[in-house]
C-alpha positions in Angstrom: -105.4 33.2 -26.8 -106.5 36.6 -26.7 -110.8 37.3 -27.4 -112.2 40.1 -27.9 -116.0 41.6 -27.8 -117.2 44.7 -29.3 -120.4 46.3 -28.3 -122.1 49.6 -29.5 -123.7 51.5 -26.7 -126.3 53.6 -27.7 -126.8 55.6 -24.1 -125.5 56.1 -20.5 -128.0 53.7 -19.9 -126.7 51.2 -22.1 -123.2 51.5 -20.7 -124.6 51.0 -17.1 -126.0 47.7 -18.1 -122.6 46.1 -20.2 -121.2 47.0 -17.1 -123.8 44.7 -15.2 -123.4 42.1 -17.9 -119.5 42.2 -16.8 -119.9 41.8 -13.5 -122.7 39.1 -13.7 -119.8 37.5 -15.3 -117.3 37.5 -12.9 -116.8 34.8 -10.2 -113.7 36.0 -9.1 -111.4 38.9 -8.3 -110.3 40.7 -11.5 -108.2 43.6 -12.5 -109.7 45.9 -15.4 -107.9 48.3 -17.0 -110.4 51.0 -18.4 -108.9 53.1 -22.1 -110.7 56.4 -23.8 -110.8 59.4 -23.3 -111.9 62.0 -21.3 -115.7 61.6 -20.6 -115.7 58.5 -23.0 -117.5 56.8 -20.5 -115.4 54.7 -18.4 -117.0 55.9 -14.9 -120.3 55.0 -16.1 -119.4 51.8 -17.3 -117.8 51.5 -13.8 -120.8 52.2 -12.5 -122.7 49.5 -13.7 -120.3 47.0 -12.2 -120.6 48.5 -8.9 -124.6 48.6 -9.0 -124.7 44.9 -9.9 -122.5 43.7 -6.6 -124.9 45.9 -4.8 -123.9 49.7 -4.7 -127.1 52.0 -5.2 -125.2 55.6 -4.4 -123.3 57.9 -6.5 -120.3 56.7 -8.4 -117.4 59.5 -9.6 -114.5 58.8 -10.9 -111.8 59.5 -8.0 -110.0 61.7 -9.8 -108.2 63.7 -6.8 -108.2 60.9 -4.3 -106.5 58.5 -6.8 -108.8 55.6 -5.4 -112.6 55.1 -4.6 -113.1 51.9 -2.0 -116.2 50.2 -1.8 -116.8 47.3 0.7 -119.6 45.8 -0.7 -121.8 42.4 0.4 -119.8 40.3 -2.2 -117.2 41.8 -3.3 -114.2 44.1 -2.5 -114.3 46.8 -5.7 -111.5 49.4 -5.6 -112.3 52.0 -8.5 -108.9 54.0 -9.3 -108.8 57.0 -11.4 -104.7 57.6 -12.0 -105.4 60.4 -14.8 -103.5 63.1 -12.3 -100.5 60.8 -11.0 -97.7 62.6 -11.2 -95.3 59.7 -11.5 -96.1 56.0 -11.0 -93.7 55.2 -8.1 -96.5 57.2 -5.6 -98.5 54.1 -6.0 -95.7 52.4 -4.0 -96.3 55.1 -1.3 -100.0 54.9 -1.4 -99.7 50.5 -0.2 -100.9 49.7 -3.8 -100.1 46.1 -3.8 -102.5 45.8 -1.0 -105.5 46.5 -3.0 -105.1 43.9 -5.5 -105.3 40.7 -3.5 -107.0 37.7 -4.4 -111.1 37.9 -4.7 -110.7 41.9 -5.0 -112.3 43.8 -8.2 -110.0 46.1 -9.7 -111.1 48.9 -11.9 -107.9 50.9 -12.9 -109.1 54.0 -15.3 -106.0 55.3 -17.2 -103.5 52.4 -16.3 -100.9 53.6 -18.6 -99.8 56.4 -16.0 -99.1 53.6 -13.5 -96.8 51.4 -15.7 -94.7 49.5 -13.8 -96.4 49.5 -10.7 -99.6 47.6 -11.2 -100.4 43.9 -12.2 -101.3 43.1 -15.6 -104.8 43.2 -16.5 -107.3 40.2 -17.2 -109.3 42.4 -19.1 -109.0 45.5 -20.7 -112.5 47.6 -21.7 -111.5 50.6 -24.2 -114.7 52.9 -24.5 -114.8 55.1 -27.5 -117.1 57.7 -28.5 -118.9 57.3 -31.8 -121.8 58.0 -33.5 -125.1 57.8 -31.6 -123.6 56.5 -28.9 -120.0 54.5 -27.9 -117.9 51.6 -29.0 -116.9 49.1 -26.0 -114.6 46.7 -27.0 -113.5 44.4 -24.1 -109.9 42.5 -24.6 -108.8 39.9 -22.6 -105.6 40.1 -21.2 -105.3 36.7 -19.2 -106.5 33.2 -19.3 -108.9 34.5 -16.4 -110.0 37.0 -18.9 -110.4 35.0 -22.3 -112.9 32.7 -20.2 -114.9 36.0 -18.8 -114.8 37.2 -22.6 -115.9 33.9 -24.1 -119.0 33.9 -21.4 -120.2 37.1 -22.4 -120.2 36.3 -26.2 
């Protein structure tokens, strides 16, 4: 069964910590798919995930290098930005299968370009802008994810 939560974001700041609040709820590898626009937010939210498995430098989206890597004390994290992918078969020729393994943390910023070529997602985080601020609504899209979703509510 799918579950959903909706947050409103007032701030940068605020979408820096849901993204901690996500991550403090993960035991596990994951793959989320991030949706919205351009400078919605979805690099900052990113960012909070990476800070809370221990990253303190700069995060940006990896917009020309399709993927961002980052080795971390728990946690594998691979951060991919696919908003220039030309066509979704140069995942095959980049080894994408190898970054989503078991116990990995996948972050996947405009999915939709790679249809067909990446694993379904556990959870899906659509950031919006709005009004003083942004909508996050996070969707679950597995049994892995309905039990991450039900945590955070």
């Amino acid at each position: 069964m799918q579950k959903q939560l909706e947050i409103h974001l007032q701030d940068e700041a605020a979408t820096v910590v849901a993204g901690r609040s996500l991550a403090e709820n993960l035991d596990n590898g994951l793959v989320l798919y991030l949706d919205g626009v351009l400078g919605a937010g979805k690099t900052t939210f990113c960012r909070g995930i990476l800070q809370a498995f221990g990253h303190s430098g700069a995060v940006k989206s990896p917009t020309y290098t399709l993927v961002e890597p980052y080795e971390l004390a728990k946690r594998k994290v691979f951060h991919f930005d696919l908003y220039r992918l030309g066509d979704p078969e140069e995942l095959e020729y980049m080894g994408i299968r190898d970054y989503f393994q078991p116990g990995h943390i996948c972050l996947v910023e405009w999915p939709e370009k790679g249809r067909g070529f990446l694993p379904e997602a556990d959870l899906i985080a659509k950031v919006v802008p709005e009004a003083g601020g942004r909508k996050l609504t996070i969707m679950s899209g597995s049994e892995l994810g309905s039990t991450i979703v039900a945590r955070m509510l």
